[in-house]
OpenMM code with the backbone's topology and positions (N, CA, C; nanometers):
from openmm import Vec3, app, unit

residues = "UNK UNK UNK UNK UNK UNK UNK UNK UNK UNK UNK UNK UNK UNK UNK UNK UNK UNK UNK UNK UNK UNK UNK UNK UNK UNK UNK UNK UNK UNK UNK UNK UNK UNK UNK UNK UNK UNK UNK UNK UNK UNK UNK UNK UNK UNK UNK UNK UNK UNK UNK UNK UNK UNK UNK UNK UNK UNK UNK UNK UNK UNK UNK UNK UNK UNK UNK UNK UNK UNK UNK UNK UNK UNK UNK UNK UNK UNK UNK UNK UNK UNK UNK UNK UNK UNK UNK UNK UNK UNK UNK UNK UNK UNK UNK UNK UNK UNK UNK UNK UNK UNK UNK UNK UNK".split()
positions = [
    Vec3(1.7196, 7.0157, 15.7267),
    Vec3(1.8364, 7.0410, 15.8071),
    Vec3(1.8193, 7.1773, 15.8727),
    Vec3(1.8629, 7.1854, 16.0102),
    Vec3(1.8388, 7.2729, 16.0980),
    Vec3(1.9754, 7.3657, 16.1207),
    Vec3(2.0293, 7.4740, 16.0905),
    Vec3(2.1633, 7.4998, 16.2090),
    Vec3(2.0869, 7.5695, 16.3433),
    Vec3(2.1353, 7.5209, 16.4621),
    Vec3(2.0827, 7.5827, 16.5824),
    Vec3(2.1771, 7.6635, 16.6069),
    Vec3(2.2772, 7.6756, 16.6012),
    Vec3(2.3798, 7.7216, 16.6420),
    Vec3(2.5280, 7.7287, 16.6288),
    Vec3(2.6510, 7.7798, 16.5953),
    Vec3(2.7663, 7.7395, 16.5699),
    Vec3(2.7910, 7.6087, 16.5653),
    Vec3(2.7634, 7.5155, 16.6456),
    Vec3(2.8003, 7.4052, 16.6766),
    Vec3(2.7105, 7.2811, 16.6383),
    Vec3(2.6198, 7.2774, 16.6361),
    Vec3(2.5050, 7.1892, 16.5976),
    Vec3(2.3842, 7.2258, 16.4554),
    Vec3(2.4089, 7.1276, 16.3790),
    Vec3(2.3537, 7.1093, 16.2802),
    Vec3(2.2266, 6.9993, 16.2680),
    Vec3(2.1021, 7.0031, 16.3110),
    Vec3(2.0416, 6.8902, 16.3709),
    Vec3(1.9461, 6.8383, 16.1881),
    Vec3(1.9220, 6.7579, 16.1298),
    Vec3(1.9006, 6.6698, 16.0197),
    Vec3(1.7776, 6.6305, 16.1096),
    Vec3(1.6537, 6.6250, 16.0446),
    Vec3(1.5029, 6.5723, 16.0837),
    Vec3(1.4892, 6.5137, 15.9538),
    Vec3(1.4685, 6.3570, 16.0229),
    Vec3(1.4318, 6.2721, 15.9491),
    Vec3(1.2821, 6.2328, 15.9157),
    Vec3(1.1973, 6.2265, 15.8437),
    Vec3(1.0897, 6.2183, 15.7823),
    Vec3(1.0517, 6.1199, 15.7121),
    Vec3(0.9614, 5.9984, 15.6871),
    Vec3(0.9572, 5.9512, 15.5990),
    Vec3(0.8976, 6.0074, 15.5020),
    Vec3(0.9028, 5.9790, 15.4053),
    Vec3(0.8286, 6.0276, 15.2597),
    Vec3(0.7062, 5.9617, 15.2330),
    Vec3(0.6547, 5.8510, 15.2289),
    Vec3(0.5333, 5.7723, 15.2500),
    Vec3(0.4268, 5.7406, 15.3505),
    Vec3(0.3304, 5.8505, 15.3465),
    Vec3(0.2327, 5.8409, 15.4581),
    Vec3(0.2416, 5.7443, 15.5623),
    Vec3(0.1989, 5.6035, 15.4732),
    Vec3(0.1947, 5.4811, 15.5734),
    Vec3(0.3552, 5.4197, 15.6284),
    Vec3(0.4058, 5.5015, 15.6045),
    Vec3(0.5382, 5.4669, 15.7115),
    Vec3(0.5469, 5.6030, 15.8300),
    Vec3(0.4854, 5.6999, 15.8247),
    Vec3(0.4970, 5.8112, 15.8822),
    Vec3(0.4444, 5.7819, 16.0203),
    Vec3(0.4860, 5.7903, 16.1187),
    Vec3(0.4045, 5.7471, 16.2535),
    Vec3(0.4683, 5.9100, 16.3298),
    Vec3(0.2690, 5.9809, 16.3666),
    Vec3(0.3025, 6.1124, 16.4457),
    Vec3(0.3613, 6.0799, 16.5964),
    Vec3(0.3801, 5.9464, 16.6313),
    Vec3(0.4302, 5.9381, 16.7903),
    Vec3(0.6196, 5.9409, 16.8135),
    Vec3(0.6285, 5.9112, 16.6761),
    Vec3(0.8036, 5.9151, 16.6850),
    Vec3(0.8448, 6.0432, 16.5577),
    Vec3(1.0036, 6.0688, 16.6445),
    Vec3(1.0856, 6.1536, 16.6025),
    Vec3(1.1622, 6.1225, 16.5665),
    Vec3(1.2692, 6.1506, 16.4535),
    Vec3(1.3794, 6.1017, 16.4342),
    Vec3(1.4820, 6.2141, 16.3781),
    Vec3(1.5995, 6.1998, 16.4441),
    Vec3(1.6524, 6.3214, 16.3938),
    Vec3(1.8154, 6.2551, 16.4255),
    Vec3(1.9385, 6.2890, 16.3337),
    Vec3(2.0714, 6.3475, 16.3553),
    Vec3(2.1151, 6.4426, 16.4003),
    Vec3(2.2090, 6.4392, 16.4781),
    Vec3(2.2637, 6.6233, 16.4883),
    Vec3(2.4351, 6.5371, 16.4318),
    Vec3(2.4484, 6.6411, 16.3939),
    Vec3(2.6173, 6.6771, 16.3333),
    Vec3(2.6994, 6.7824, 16.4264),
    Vec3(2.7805, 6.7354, 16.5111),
    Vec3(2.8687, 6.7892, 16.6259),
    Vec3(2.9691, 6.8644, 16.5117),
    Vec3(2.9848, 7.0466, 16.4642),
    Vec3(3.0708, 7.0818, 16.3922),
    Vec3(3.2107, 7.0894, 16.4952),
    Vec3(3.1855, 7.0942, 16.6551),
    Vec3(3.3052, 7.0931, 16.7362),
    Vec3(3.3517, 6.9262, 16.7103),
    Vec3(3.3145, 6.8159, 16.7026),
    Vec3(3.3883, 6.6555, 16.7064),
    Vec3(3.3840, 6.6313, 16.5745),
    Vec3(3.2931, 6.7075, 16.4485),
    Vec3(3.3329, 6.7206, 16.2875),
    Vec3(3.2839, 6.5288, 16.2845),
    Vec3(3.1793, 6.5227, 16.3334),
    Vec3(3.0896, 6.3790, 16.3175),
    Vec3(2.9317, 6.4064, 16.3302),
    Vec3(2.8843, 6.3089, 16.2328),
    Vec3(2.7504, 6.3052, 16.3084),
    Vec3(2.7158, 6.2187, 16.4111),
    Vec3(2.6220, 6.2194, 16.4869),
    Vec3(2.6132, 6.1665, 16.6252),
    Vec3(2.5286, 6.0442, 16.6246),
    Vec3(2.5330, 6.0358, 16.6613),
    Vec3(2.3965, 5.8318, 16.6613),
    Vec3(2.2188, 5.9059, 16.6387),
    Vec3(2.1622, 5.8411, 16.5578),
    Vec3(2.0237, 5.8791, 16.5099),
    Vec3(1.9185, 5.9049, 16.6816),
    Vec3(1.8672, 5.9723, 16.6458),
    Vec3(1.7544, 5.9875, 16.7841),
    Vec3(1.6334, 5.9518, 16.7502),
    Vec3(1.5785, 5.8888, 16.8345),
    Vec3(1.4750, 5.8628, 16.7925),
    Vec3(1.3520, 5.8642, 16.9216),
    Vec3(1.2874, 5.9784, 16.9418),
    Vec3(1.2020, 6.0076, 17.0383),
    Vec3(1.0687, 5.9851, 17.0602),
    Vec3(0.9909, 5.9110, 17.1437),
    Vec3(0.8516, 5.8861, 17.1014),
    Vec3(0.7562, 5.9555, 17.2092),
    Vec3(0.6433, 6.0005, 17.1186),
    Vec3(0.5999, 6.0724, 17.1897),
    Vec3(0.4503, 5.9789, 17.3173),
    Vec3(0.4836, 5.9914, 17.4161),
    Vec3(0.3415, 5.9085, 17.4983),
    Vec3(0.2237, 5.9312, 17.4757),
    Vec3(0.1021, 5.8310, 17.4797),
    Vec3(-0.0485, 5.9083, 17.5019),
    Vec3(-0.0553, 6.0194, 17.6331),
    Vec3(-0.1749, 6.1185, 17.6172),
    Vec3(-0.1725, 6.1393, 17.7597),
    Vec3(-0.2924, 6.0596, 17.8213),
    Vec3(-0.2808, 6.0259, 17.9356),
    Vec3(-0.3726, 5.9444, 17.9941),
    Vec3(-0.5828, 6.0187, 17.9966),
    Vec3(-0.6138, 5.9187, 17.9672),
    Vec3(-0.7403, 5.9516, 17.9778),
    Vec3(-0.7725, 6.0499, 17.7988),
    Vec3(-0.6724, 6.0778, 17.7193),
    Vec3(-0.6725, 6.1436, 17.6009),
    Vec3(-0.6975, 6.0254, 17.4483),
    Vec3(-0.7206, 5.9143, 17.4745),
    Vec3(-0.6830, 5.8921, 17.3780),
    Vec3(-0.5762, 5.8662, 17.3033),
    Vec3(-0.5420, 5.8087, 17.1802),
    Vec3(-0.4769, 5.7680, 17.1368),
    Vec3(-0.4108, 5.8823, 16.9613),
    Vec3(-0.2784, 5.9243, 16.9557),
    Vec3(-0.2847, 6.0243, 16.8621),
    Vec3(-0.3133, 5.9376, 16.7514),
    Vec3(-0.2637, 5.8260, 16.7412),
    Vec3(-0.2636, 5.7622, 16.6218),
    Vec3(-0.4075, 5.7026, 16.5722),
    Vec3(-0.5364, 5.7511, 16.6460),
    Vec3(-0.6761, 5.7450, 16.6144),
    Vec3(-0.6708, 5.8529, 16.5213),
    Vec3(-0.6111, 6.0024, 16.4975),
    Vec3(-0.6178, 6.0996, 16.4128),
    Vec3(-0.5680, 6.0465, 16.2889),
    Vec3(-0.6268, 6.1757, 16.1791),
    Vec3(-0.5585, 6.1670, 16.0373),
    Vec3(-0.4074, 6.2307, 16.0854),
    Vec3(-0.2561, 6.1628, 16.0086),
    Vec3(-0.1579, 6.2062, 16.0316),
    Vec3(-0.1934, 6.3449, 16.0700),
    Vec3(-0.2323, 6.4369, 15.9452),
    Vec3(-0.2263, 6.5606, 15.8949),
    Vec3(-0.3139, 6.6615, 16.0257),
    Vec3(-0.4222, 6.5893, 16.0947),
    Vec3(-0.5006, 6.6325, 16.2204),
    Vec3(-0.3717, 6.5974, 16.3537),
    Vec3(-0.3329, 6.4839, 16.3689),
    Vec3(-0.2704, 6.4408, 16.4958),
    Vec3(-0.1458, 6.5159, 16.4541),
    Vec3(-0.0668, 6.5552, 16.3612),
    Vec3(0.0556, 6.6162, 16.3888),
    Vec3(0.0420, 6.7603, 16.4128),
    Vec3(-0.0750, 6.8573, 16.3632),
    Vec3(-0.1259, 6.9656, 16.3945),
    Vec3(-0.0239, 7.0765, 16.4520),
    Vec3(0.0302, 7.1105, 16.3486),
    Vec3(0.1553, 7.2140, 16.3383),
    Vec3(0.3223, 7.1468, 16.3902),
    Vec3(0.3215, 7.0290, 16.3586),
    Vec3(0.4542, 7.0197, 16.3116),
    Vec3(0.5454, 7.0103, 16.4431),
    Vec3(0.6924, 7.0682, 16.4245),
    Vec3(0.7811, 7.0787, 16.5491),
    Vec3(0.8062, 7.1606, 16.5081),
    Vec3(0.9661, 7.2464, 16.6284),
    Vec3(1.0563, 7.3065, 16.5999),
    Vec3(1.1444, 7.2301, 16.6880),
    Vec3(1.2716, 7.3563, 16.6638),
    Vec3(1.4141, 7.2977, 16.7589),
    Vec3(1.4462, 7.4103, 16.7800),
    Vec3(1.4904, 7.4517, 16.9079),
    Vec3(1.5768, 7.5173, 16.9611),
    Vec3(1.7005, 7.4934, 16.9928),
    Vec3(1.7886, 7.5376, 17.0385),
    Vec3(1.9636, 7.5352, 17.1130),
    Vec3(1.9234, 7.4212, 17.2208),
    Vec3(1.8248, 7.3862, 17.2466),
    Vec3(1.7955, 7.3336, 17.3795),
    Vec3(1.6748, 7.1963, 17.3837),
    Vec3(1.5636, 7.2478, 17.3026),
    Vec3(1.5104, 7.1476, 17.2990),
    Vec3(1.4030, 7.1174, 17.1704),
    Vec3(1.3762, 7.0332, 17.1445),
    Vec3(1.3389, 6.9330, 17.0575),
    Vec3(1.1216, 6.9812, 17.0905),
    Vec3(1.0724, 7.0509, 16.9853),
    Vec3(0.9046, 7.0812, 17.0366),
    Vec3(0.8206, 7.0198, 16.9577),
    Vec3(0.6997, 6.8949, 16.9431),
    Vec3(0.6444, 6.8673, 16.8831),
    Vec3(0.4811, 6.8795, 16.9466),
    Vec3(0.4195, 6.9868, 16.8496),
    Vec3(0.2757, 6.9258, 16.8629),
    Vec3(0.1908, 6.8802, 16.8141),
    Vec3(0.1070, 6.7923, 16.8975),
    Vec3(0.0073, 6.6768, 16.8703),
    Vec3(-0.0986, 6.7255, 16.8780),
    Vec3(-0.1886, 6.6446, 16.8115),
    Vec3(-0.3425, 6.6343, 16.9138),
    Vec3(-0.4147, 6.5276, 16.9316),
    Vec3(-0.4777, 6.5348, 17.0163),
    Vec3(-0.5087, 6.3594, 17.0932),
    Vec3(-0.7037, 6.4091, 17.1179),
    Vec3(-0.7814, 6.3172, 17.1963),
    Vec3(-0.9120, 6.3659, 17.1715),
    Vec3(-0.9016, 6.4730, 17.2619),
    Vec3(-0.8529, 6.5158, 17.3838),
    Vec3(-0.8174, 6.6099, 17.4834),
    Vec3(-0.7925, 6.7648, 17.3836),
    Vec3(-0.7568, 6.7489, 17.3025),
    Vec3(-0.7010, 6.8700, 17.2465),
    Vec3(-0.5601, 6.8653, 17.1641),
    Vec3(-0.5299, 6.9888, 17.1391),
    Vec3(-0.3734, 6.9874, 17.0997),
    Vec3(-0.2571, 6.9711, 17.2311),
    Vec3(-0.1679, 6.9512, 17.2291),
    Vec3(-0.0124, 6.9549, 17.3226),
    Vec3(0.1290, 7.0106, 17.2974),
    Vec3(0.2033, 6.9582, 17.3430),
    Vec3(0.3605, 7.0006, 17.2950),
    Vec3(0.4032, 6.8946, 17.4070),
    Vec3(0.4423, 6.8181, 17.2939),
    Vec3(0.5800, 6.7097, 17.3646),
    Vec3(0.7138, 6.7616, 17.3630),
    Vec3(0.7579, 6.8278, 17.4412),
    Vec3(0.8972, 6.8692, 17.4739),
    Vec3(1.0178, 6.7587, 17.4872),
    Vec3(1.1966, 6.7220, 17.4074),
    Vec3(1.2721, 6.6814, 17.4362),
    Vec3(1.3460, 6.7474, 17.4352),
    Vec3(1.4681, 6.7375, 17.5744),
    Vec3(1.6213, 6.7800, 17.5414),
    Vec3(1.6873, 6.6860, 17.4524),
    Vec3(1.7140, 6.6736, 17.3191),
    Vec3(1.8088, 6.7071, 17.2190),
    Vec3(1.8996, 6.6321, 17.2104),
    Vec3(1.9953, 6.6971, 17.3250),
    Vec3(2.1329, 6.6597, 17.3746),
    Vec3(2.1565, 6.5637, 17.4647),
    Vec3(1.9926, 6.5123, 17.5084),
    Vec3(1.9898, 6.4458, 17.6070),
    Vec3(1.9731, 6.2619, 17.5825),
    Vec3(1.9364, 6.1566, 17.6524),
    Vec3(1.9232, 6.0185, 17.6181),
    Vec3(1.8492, 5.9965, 17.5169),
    Vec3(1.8371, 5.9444, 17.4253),
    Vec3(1.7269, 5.8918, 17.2928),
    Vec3(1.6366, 5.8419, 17.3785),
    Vec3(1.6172, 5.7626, 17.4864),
    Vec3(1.4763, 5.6927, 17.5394),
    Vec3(1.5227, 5.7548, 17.6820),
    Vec3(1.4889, 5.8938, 17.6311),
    Vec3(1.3722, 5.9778, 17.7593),
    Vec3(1.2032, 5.9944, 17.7608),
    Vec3(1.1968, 6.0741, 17.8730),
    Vec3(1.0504, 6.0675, 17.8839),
    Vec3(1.0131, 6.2266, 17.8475),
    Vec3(0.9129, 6.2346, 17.7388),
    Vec3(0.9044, 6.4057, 17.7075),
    Vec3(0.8225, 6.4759, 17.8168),
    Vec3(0.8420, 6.5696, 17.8143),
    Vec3(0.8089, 6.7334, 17.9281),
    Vec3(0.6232, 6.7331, 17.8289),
    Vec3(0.5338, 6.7123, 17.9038),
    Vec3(0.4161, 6.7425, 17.8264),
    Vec3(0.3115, 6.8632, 17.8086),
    Vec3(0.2912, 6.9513, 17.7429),
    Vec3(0.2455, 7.1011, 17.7848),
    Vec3(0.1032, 7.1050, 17.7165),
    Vec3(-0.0231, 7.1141, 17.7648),
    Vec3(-0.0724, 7.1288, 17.8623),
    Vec3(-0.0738, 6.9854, 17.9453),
    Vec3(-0.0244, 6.9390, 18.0702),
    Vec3(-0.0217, 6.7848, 18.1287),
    Vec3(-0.2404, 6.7343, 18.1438),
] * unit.nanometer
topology = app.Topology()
chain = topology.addChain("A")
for resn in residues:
    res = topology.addResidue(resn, chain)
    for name in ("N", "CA", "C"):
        topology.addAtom(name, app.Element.getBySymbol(name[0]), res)
């Protein structure tokens, strides 16, 4: 569990069992302390990048290659694919089936 801020309490969901663990999806709650609910589950997936390969060719523990964070704003996970490492960027606050911001493209 995360607090970002007065208002948002964001819950990252994880499985506990390797072989249910998939590094291409996210899953997370946030808890609105202004509407005093939690909000509908998110669930974000991250794309190949083209011409990179596939993350899910890596060992979890190689393809998730430092984890995420969260900011007030957005949602940071990095990967690595045969290209290298990345950062799949989401806004948060934004649709569950968006398309992530990709850093290096």
């Amino acid at each position: 569990m995360i607090r970002v801020d007065s208002r948002y309490t964001v819950i990252t969901k994880t499985p506990t069992s390797r072989p249910f663990m998939d590094a291409k999806e996210l899953r997370l709650t946030v808890y609105d302390f202004g509407l005093k609910k939690l909000q509908d589950d998110f669930v974000f997936t991250i794309p190949d990048r083209p011409g990179c390969g596939d993350t899910s060719d890596f060992p979890w523990e190689a393809a998730v290659n430092g984890g995420r964070r969260i900011d007030r704003q957005f949602l940071y996970a990095q990967r690595r694919d045969e290209c290298g490492p990345f950062v799949a960027r989401f806004d948060w606050h934004g649709a569950a089936k968006q398309q992530a911001t990709i850093f290096p493209r």
